[in-house]
Residue, then its C-alpha position, 0 to 999 in steps of 0.5 A: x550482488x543482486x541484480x534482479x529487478x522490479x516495477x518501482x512506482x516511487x520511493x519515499x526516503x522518509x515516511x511516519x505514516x507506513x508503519x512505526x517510527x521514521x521508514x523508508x517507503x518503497x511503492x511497487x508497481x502493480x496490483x490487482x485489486x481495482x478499489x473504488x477508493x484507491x487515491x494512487x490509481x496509476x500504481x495499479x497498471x504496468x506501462x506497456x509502452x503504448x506512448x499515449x502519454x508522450x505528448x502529453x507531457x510538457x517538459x519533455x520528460x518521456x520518450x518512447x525510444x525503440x519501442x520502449x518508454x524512457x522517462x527522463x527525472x531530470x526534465x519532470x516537474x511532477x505535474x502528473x499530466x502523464x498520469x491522467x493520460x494513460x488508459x490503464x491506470x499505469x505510471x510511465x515514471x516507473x524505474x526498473x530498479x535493482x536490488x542492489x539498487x534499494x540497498x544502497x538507497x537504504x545504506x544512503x539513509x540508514x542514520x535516519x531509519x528505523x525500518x523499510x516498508x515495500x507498499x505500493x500498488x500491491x507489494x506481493x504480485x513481485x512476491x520473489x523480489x519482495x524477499x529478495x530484498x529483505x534476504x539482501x537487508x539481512x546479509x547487509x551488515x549496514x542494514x542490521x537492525x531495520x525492520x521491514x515491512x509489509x503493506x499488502x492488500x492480503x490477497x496473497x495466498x497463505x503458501x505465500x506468506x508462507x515462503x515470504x516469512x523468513x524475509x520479513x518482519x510484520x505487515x500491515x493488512x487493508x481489509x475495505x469491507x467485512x461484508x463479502x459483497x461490499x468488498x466485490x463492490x469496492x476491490x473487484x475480489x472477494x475479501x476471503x483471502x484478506x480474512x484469512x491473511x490477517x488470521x495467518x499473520x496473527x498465528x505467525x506472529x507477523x501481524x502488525x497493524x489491521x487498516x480499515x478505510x472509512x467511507x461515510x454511509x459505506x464502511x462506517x454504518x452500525x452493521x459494517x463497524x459491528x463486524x469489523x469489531x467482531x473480526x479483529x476481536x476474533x484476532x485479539x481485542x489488543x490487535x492494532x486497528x488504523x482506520x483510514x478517512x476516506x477522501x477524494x483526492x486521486x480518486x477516479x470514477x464514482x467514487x470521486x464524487x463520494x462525501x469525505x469523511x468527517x473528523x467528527x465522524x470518524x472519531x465516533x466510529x473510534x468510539x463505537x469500536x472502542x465501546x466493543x472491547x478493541x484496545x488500540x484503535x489509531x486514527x489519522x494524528x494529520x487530518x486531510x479533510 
């Protein structure tokens, strides 16, 4: 038994875009990035029971009760009205949750999984409850066989991944920008420890999947797809690369405004890469433009 508990922003019983084959998705709450692109803004925040999204709320649905927010499922019809209202970019709809909690989620939907993704908001800010989970997959006769992963922003120091090796089986690593300036512009951080992240996943085997958002006139450029090139050659020309098209749904502030990105132009980006040596460069198979 494992009552330990975290932030969970939403589950996804059934996903085929986080990671390979048919995956169980877990979004956990917090992150410390601030990207300028991020379409699920309201992972980043945790609730601090302010109550300003009470009344926005037509249903009824959330409550501050002793000081403390309760949100009722039964009653949301998912409009999102509280989201749009909270100042720091939180989701009142969040549960606490367990462990045990997720294993049983897990057990519930084993027959139709290949695998556990724990994405979010940024998975790794709840580092000990990250491993956690994937101790309690392995001690669970049921869940033998699922693979978990990891989708992580990389700021994660390597002590980290170090300590949380043993417990999962391979990440998927967002790098926004190759060029340290734009990287500040678009996360707020430096992109020192996403490099460093995606090399020391490579050596450890534990490296699955590179992930590069496209943004037209910002990411796409000759110069930023030529470094991008450089880098995941650095790791393996074979190393899998998913670029990710920029687009506006969720988006909040100036970037809201930012043109989408094209399917035309992303698959010349594809083909720029490709032209360098990169072996597995994967595009959206859905296009949201």
């Amino acid at each position: 038994m494992n009552s330990s508990r975290a932030k969970i922003s939403r589950v996804y019983p059934f996903s085929v875009v986080d990671g390979p084959g048919a995956r169980l998705a877990i979004f956990l709450q917090g992150c410390q990035f601030r990207c300028a692109i991020c379409h699920n803004p309201h992972t980043q925040g945790i609730c601090d029971d302010c109550g300003l999204c009470v009344p926005a709320c037509p249903r009824g649905a959330l409550r501050l009760e002793s000081g403390r927010m309760e949100f009722r499922a039964d009653l949301c019809d998912h409009c999102d009205a509280c989201l749009r209202a909270c100042p720091i970019d939180a989701n009142p709809m969040a549960q606490d949750m367990s462990v045990d909690d997720l294993l049983a989620l897990m057990r519930r939907y084993r027959p139709f999984l290949e695998g556990v993704t724990v994405s979010g908001g940024e998975p790794t800010m709840q580092l000990k409850f990250l491993a956690w989970v994937g101790q309690g997959m392995r001690e669970t006769p049921e869940l033998q066989g699922l693979t978990l992963f990891v989708d992580s922003n990389g700021h994660l120091p390597e002590s980290g991944w170090r300590a949380l090796a043993p417990h999962f089986d391979a990440a998927m690593i967002d790098v926004k920008a190759l060029d340290p300036a734009l990287h500040r512009r678009l996360t707020g951080f430096d992109n020192a420890r996403p490099l460093a992240s995606a090399r020391w996943l490579k050596w450890a085997g534990k490296l699955y999947e590179l992930r590069a958002p496209l943004i037209p006139g910002v990411t796409d450029t000759d110069a930023a797809l030529d470094a991008l090139a450089g880098f995941v050659r650095e790791l393996g020309a074979d190393q899998r690369l998913r670029l990710n098209a920029f687009q506006r749904h969720g988006v909040k502030g100036e970037a809201a405004n930012w043109p989408a990105m094209t399917r035309e132009r992303l698959e010349a980006a594809a083909a720029r890469l490709r032209g360098q040596g990169l072996e597995n460069v994967a595009t959206p198979s859905v296009y949201l433009g």
